[in-house]
N, C-alpha and C positions, 0 to 999 in steps of 0.2 A: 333882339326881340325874343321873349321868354314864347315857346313854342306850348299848345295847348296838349301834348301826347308827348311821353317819353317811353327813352329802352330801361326797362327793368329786369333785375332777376328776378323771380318770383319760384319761390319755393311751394310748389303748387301740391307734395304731400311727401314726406321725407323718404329723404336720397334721389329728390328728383325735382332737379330747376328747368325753369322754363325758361326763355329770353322772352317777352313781354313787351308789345306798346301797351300803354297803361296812360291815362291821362296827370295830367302834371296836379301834384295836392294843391288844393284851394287853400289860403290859411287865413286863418281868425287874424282879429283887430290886434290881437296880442303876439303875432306870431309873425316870423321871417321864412322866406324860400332862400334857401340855401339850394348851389349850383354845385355836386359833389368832385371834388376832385381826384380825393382818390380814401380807399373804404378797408380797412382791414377785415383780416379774418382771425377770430378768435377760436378759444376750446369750448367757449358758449356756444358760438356758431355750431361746431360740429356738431353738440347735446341736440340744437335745435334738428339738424339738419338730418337727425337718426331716429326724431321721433321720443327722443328722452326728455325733452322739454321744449314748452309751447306749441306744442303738438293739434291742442283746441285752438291755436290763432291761425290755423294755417286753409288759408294760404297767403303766404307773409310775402313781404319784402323783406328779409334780414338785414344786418348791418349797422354798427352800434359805433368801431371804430370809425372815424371819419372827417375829413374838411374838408373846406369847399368855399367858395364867396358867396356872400348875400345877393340876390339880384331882385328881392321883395320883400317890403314889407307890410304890415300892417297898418291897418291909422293908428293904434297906440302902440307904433314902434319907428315913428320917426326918427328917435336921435340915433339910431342904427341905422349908420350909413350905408349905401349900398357899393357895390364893389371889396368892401372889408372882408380879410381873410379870418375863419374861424374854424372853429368846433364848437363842440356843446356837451352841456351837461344831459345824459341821456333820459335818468329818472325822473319823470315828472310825477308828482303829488298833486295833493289839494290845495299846500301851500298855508292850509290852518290848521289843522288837525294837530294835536300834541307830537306823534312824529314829526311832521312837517315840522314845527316849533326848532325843536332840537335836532334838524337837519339828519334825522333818520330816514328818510325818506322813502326807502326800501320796505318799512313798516307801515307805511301812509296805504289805507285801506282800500284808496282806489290809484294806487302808483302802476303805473305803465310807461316800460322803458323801451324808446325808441329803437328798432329792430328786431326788439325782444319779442316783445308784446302788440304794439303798432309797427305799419310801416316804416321802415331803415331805408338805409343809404346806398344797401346795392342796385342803386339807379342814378340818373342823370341828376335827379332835383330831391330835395328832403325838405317836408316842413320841420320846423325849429322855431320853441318858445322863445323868443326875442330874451326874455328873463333868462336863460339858460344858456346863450351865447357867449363863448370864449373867443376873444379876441388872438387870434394867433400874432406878433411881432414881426413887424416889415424885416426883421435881419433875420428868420428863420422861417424855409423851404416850408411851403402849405403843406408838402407831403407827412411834413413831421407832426403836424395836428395830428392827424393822423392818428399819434400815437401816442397822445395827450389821456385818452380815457384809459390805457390800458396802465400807465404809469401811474396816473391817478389812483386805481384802485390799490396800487401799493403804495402810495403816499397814507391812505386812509388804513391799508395793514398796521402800517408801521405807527400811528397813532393809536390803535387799538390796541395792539403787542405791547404797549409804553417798553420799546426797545431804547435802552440805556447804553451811552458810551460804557464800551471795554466788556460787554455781555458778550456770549460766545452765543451762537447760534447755529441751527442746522438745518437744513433746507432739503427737502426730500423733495426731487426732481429741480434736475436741469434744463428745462424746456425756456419757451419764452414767459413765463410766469416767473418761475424760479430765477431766471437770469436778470430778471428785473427785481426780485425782492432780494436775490445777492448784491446789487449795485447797489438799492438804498441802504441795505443792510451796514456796507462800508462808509455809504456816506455821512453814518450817524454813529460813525466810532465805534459799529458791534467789529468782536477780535474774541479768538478767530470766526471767520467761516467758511462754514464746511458745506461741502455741497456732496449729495448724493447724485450718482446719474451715470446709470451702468450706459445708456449710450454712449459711443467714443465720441460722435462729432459731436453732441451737448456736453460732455464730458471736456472736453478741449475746450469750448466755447465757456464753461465757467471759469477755466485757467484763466481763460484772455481776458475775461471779464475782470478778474483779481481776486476769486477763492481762494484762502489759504490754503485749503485741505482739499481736495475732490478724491470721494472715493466710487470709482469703477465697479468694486466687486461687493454686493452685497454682505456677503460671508465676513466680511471683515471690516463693516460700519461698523458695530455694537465697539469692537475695540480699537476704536482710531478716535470713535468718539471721547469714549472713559481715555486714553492717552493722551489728549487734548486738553482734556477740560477738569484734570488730576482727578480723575477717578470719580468725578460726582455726576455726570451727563451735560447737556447743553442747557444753559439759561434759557433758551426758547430754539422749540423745535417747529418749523413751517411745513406742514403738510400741504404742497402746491401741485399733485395730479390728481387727487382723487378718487385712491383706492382705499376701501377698507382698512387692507390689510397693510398700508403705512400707516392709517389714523392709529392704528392698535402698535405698530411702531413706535410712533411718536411719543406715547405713552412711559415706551418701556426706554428712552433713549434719553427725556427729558430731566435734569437732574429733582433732588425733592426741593418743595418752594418756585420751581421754575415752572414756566406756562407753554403751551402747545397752543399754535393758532392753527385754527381748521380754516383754509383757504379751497381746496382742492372740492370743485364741486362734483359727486358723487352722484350715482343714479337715485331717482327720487325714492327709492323703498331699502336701498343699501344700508347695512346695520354694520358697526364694529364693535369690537369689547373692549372693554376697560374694566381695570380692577379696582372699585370704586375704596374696599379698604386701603392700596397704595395711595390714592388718588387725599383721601383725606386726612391718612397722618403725615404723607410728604406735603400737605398742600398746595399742591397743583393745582395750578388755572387753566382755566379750557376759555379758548376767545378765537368767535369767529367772525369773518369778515369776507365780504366778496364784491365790493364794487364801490368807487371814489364818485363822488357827490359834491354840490355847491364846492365851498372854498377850495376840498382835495383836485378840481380840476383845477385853479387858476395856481394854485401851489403846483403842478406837475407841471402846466406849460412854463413858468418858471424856472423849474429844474432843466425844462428842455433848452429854454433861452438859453441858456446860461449855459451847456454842454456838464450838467453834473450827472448826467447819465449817455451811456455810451448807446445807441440807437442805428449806428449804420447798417449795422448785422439783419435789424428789426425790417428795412426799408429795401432786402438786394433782390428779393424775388415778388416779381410783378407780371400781371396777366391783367391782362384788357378785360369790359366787364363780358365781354362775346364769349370768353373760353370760361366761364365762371363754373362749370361743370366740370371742367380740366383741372382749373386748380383747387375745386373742392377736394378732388381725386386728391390730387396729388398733395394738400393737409393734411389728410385724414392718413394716408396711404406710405407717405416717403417721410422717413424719419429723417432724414437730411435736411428738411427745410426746416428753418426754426421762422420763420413767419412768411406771411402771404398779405400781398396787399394786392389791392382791384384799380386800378386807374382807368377812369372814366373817359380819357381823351380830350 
């Protein structure tokens, strides 16, 4: 029996959650109640949780990572069975608008993504557009839904990047963003790649991962890069933390003809330079991208079916949703964890 009151986190004004009874979301004819099972935390999350973005929606429920079973649905979601394990696509649209059309969705003039912008998953229950549900596969752990949106978003990099078998690439930051666009990076035949990531345990974690090259010390990217990639720079350079001062890196690291993807989201008013004369007689691409949509989710749970990305790393630190204040700390705070997930119980 679906209870009418649940426990939520509620981010009641940043850098400060609440634990929350909250009543359980009512959902539209078009929509399913999803029972969460367990919710990731991302680098979105932290922007959110600092007041550097969606600052005016707050007081939120965050939480965008996430699976869970259907235990409701709507009248026009019957063939959505209940008990089925899922995720979901987070971005909702209008569903007609020319973005919408061309599954840009992130464009769509009234898009609002779930934990972003509406209430998320760090609670017991999440409404979910039945159109929007991923079916997670009875031979793979609900918890690895999970981890379907985050994968997703670099399934959609790597279709933007139009990254080409035997392209050399470079990846600035080793995080779990980075460790994830190194894994597809290999899965689609880019050689070598290099990861940058002065932290030692992300720095090791890209070894494990299968980086050809990690380099430790800043002071000596510019030349491991040119020694790499016989002196002309990287075919595509991944700017994956979100500092300025790599995006003006990327620049100077990228060979001429080759492209820079801006992944790394940055504070909303943050400026870098570029030298727009290199930029147009090398011609250089600039392409950004920051979050997997429609088909990029059902392509990512895919990848996870199938073990063509390595995830166990993603899945080893867990906290009940009670301590959600603990392991905000402890995201934001201890560089040793490279992810955090919320299990609902």
């Amino acid at each position: 029996m679906i209870p009418t009151t649940m426990r939520a986190a509620v981010l009641a004004a940043p850098g400060r959650f609440e634990l929350r009874q909250v009543p359980v979301p009512e959902i539209a004819d078009d929509e399913v109640l999803v029972r969460v099972s367990r919710c990731g935390l991302c680098g979105t999350d932290i922007h959110i949780f600092k007041g550097h973005y969606s600052a005016d929606r707050l007081p939120l429920i965050p939480g965008h990572e996430f699976s869970g079973h259907v235990v409701r649905t709507g009248a026009a979601a019957r063939d959505v069975a209940l008990g089925t394990a899922v995720t979901a696509d987070i971005n909702v649209g209008c569903g007609r608008c020319f973005y919408c059309r061309k599954n840009e969705v992130l464009n769509c003039p009234t898009m609002a993504q779930i934990g972003i912008h509406v209430d998320g998953a760090l609670a017991e229950y999440v409404k979910v557009p039945a159109s929007h549900l991923v079916a997670i596969p009875r031979s793979t752990p609900v918890e690895m839904g999970a981890l379907v949106e985050p994968v997703s978003c670099i399934v959609r990099a790597v279709k933007k990047s139009r990254l080409r078998l035997g392209e050399s690439v470079l990846i600035l930051g080793g995080g779990p963003i980075g460790n994830l666009h190194l894994q597809l990076a290999r899965a689609v035949g880019a050689a070598p790649v290099i990861v940058s990531e002065p932290n030692p345990g992300r720095a090791d974690w890209a070894r494990r991962s299968g980086a050809d090259i990690v380099v430790s010390d800043p002071s000596q990217l510019a030349a491991t890069v040119r020694e790499a990639t016989e002196g002309r720079g990287a075919d595509l350079v991944i700017e994956s933390v979100g500092l300025p001062v790599l995006y003006e890196q990327a620049f100077e690291l990228v060979r001429p003809g080759g492209r820079v993807l801006a992944f790394g989201l940055t504070d909303a008013d943050a400026q870098a330079r570029y030298h727009p004369f290199k930029v147009v007689l090398g011609e250089i691409g600039l392409q950004g991208s920051v979050a997997g949509m429609g088909d990029d989710m059902r392509e990512a749970m895919t990848l996870i079916a199938h073990d063509r990305v390595r995830l166990a790393e993603f899945a080893e630190t867990v906290y009940p949703l009670a301590r959600i204040a603990e392991a905000m700390d402890a995201f934001v705070n201890d560089r040793r964890i490279n992810k955090i997930q919320i299990d609902m119980g």
